[in-house]
SEDO-399893 format. One line per 10 residues: number of its first residue (from 1); for each residue y, x, z of N, C-alpha, C. Coordinates in steps of 0.05 Angstrom, whole numbers. Layout:
N
NUM> Y X Z Y X Z Y X Z; ...
***
This chain:
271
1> -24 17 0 0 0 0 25 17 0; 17 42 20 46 52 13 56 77 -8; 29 76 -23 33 88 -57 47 69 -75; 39 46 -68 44 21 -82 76 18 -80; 86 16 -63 119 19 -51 132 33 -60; 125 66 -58 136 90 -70 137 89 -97; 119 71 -115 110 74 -145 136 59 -150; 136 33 -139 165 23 -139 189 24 -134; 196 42 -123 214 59 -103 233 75 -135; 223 82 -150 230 88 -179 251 84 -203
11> 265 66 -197 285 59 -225 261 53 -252; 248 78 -263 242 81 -288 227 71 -293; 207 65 -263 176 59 -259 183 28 -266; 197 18 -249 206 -15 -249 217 -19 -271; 228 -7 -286 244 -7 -318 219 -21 -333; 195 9 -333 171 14 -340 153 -10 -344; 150 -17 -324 129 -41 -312 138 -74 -324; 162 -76 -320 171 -102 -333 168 -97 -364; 184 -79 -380 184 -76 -411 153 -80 -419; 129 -53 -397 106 -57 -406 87 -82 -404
21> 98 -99 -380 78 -118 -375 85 -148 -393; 110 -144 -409 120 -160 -422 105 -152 -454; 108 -125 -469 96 -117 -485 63 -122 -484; 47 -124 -471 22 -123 -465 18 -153 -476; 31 -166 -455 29 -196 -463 36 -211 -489; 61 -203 -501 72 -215 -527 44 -198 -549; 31 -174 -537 15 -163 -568 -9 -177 -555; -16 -184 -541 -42 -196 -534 -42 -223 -541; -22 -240 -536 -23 -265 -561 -19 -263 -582; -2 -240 -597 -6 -247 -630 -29 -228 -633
31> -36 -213 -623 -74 -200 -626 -86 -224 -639; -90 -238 -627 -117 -271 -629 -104 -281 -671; -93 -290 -668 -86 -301 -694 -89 -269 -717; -75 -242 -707 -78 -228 -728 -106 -214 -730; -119 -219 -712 -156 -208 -716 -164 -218 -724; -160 -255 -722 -171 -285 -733 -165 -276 -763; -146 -268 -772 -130 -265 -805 -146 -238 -821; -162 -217 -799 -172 -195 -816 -147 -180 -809; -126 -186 -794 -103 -156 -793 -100 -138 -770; -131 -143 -768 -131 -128 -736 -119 -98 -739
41> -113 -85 -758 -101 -58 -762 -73 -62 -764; -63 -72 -766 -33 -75 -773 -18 -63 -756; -27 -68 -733 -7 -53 -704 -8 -22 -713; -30 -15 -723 -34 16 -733 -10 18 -751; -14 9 -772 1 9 -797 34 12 -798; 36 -20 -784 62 -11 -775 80 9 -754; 56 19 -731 69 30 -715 76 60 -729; 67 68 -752 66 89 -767 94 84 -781; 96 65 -795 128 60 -801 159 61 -785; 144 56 -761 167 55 -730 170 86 -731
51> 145 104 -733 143 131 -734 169 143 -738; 159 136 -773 177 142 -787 200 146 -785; 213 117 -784 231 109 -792 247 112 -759; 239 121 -735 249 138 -711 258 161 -716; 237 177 -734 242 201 -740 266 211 -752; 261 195 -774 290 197 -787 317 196 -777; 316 170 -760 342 164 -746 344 190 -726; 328 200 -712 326 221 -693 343 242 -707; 330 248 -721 343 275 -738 362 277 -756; 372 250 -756 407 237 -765 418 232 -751
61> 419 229 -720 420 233 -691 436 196 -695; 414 182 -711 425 146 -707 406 131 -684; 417 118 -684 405 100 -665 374 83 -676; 352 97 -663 321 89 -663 316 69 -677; 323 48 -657 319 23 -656 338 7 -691; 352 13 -687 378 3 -711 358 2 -738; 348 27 -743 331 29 -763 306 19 -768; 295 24 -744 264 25 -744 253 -13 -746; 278 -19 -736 261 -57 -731 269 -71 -759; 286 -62 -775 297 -80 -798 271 -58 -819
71> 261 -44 -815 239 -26 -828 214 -46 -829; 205 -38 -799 179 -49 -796 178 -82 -798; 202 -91 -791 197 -121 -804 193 -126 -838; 209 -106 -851 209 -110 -879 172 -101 -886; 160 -81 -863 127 -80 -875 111 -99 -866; 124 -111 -852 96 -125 -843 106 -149 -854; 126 -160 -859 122 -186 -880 110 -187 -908; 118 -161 -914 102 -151 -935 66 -151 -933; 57 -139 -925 30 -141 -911 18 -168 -904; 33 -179 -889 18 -207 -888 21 -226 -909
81> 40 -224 -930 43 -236 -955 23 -227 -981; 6 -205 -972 1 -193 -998 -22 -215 -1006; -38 -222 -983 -60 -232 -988 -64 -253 -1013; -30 -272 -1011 -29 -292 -1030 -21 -282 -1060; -20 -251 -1058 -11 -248 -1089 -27 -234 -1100; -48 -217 -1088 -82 -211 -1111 -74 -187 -1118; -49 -168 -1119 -38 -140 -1136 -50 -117 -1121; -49 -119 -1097 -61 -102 -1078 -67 -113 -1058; -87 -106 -1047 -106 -108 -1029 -94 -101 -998; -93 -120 -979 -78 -114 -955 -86 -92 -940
91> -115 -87 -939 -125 -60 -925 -117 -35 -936; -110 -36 -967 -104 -15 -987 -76 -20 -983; -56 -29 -975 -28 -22 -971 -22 -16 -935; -40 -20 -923 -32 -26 -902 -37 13 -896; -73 25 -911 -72 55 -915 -45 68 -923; -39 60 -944 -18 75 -959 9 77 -939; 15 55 -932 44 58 -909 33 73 -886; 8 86 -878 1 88 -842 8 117 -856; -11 124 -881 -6 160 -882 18 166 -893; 33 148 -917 55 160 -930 86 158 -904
101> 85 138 -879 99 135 -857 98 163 -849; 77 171 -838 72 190 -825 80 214 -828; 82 217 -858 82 238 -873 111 239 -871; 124 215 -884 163 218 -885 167 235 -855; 153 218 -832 161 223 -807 161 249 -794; 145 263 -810 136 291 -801 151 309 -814; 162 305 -850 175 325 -853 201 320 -845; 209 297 -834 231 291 -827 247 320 -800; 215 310 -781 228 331 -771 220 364 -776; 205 368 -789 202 388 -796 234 407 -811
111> 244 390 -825 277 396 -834 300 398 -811; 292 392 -789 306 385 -772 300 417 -750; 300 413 -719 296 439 -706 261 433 -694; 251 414 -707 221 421 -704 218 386 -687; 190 395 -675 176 373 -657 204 364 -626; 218 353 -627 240 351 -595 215 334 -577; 233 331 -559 217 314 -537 220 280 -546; 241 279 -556 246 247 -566 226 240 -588; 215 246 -606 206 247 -621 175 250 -614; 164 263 -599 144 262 -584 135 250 -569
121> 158 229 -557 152 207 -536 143 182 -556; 157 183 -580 151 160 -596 121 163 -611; 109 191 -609 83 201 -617 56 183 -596; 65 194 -574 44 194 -552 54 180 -527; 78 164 -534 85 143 -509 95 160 -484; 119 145 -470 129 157 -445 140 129 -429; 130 132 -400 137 113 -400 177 117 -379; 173 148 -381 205 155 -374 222 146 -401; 219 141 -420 234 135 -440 253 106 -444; 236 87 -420 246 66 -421 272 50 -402
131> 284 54 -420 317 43 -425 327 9 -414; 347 3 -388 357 -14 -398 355 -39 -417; 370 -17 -437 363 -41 -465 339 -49 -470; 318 -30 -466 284 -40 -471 277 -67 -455; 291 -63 -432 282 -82 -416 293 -111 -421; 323 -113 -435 327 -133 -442 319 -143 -470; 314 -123 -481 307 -132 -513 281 -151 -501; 252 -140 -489 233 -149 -482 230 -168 -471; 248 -180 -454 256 -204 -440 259 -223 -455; 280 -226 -476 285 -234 -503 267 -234 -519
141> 240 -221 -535 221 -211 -543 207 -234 -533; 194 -238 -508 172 -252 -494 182 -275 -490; 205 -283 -483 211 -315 -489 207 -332 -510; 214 -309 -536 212 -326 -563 181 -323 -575; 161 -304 -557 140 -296 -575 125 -335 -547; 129 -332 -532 121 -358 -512 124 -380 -515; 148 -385 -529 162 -408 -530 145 -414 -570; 148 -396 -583 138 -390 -610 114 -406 -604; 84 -403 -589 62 -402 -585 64 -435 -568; 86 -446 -548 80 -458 -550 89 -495 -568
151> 110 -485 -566 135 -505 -601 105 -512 -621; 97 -487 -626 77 -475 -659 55 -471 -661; 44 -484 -638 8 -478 -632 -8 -483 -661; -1 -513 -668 -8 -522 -686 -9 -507 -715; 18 -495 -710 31 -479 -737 7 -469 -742; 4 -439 -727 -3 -421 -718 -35 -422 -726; -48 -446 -714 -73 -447 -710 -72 -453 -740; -61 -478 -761 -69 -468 -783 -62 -451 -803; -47 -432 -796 -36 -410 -813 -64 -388 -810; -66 -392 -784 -84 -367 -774 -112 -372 -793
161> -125 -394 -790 -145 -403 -801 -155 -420 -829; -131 -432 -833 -135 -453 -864 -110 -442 -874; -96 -422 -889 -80 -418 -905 -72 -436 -936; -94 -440 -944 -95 -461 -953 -82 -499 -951; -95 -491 -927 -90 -520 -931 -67 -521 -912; -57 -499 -895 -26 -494 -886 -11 -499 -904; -9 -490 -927 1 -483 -955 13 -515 -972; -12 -531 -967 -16 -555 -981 6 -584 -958; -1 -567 -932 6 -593 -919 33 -609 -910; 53 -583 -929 83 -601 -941 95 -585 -913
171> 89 -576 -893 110 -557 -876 116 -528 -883; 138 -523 -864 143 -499 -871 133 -468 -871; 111 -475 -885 82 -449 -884 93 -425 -880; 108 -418 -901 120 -392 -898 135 -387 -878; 150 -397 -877 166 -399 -840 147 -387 -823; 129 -403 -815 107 -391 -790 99 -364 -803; 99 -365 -819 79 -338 -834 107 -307 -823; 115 -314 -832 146 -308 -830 144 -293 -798; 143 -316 -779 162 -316 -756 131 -290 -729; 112 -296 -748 88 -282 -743 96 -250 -755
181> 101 -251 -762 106 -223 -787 136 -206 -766; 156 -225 -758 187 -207 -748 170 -209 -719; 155 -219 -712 148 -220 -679 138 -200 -669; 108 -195 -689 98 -170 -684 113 -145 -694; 123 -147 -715 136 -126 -721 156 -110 -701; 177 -120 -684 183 -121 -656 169 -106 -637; 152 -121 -632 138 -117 -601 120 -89 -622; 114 -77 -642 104 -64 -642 124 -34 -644; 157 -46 -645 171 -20 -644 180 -22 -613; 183 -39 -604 193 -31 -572 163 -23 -558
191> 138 -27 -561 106 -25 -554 109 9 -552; 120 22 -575 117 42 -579 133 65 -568; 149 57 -547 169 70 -532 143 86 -505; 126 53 -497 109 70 -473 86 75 -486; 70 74 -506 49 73 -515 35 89 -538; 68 100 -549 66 109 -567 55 96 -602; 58 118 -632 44 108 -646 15 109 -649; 2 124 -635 -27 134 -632 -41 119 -627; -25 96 -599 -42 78 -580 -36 52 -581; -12 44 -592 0 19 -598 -14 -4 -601
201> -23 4 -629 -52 -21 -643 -68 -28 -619; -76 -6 -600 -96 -26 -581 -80 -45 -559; -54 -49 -559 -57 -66 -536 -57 -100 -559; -58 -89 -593 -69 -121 -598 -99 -117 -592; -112 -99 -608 -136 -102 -620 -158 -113 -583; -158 -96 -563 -171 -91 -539 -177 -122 -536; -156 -129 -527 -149 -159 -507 -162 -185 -533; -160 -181 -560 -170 -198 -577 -191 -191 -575; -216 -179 -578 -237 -171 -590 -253 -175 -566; -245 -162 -536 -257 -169 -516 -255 -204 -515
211> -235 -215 -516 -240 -247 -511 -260 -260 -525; -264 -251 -555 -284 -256 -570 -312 -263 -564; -316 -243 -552 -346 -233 -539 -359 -255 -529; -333 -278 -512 -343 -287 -501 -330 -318 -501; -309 -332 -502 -292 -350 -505 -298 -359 -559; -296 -382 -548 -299 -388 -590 -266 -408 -594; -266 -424 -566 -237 -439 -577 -216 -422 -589; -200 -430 -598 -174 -416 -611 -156 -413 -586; -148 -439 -566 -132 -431 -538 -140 -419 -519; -171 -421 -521 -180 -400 -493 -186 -371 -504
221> -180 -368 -528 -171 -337 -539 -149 -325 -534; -139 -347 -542 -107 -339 -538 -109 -336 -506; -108 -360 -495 -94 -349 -456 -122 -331 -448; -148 -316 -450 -157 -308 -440 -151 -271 -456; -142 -278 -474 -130 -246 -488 -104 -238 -479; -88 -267 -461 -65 -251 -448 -69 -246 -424; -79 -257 -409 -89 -248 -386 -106 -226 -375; -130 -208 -396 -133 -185 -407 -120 -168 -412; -98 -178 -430 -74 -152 -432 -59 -141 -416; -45 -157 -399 -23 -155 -372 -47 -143 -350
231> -70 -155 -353 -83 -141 -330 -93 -116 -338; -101 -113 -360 -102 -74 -360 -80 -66 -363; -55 -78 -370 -29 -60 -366 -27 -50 -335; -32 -79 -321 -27 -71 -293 -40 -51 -278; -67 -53 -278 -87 -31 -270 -91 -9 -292; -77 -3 -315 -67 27 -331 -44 32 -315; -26 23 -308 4 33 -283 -7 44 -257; -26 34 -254 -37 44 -225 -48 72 -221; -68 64 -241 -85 88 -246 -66 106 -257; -46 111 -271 -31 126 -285 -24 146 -269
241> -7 127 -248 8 137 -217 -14 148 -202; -30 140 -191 -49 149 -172 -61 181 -175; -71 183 -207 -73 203 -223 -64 224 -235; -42 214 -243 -30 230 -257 -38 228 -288; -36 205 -301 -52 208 -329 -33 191 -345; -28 199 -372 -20 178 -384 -11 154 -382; 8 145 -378 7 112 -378 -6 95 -413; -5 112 -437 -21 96 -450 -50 98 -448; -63 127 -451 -85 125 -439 -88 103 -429; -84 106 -393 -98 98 -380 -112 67 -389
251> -86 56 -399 -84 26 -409 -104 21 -428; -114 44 -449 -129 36 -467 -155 41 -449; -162 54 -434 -178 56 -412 -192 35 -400; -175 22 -396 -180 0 -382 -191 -23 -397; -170 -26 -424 -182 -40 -443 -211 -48 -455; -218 -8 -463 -242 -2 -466 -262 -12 -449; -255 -10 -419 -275 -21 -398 -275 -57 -400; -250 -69 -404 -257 -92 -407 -281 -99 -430; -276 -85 -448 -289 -89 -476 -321 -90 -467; -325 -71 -454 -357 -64 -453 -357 -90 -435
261> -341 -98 -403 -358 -121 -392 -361 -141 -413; -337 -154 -420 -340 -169 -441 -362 -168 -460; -371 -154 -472 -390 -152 -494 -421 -150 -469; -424 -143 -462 -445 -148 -444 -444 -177 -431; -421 -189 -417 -418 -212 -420 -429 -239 -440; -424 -236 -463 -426 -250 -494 -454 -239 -499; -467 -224 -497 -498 -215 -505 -517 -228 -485; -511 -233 -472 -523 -247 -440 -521 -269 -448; -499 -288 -451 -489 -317 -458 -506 -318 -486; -512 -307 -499 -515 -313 -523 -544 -298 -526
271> -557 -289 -509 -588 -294 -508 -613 -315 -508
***
């Protein structure tokens, strides 16, 4: 208890803990619909673009964020649109932006005075990096990704699953499609402040794939993949502190351990 106090005792840690336990949550509900869609990579994809497009601003000494969210929203609407136009293949563009990102991002700084510490936090996650502003963007972030989920259940559930007949049923298809596409795109550039681009993708992919195992409704995916998420965020902060380890680590850590009860869980049930 009185590690627990001291952990809080912190500014950065408390900064930390709200931005992260808010991030965990907003990628753990749109996880469920974008694994349901086949885009369980996307958090990869794009967080390679955030890379990037950090990098650059870093080494033009602009502001991160300014760049990086009008970026990664422009990929991932792209990406989730491709499916309806047959030219390229969403797994085959989603490759092409993770390495050619990577690549801008690297020689970016390579022209510059090399690897900085800023630039390395956006690599491999810090959770000293988190700002104030993170904390309110994320506040803002998780109201509209909550309020989104619950206004749009319906949307959602058939965007996620009948595109088609989303398409056919005279509402505003693209809208949802849309509002799916600027949401994650977001939570996967502010995600990437504690988590980095390395580790990002798992706080969708973990919390979706473990619910799987074991839950088939579409809402007890959804609320049992957020409740998953926030709770290995919470017990990744602990362990982090206690340790001395990573705060993304630990988180995907935890994940991983959910994953195996879960899947042992669903093999049992389903014997």
């Amino acid at each position: 208890m009185t590690l627990l106090t001291e952990m809080f005792s912190y500014s950065f840690m408390v900064r930390g803990f709200i931005v992260g336990f808010i991030i965990s949550l907003c990628a753990a509900l749109l996880g469920s619909p974008l694994v349901l869609k086949r885009y369980s990579m996307i958090g990869d994809g794009l967080s390679h673009v955030s890379f990037g497009a950090m990098a650059i601003a870093t080494a033009l000494n602009w502001a991160p964020l300014s760049l990086a969210i009008p970026l990664v929203i422009l990929a991932s609407v792209i990406l989730l649109n491709l499916s309806e136009k047959g030219t390229l293949r969403g797994d085959a563009f989603l490759g092409l932006i993770s390495t050619g990102s990577m690549a801008v991002g690297v020689s970016a700084i390579s022209l510059t005075k090399g690897m900085n510490i800023d630039v390395t936090n956006y690599m491999f996650g810090s959770i000293l990096s988190m700002t104030q502003g993170d904390v309110y963007l994320s506040l803002v972030l998780g109201a509209l990704i909550i309020l989104s989920f619950i206004l749009f259940y319906h949307e959602i559930f058939a965007v996620t699953f009948d595109e088609t007949f989303a398409r056919v049923s005279g509402g505003p298809y693209k809208a949802y499609k849309m509002l799916l596409a600027v949401l994650t795109a977001i939570t996967i550039v502010l995600g990437m402040r504690m988590m980095g681009a390395m580790l990002i993708s798992s706080l969708i992919l973990f919390p979706a794939f473990s619910a799987m195992q074991v839950f088939g409704r579409f809402y007890q995916l959804i609320i049992a993949s957020a409740i998953l998420g926030v709770t290995a965020f919470l017990l990744g902060m602990v362990l982090s502190y206690f340790y001395a380890l990573p705060t993304g680590a630990s988180i995907v850590l935890i994940n991983m351990s959910f994953f195996i009860i879960f899947y042992l869980i669903g093999r049992r049930k389903n014997a």
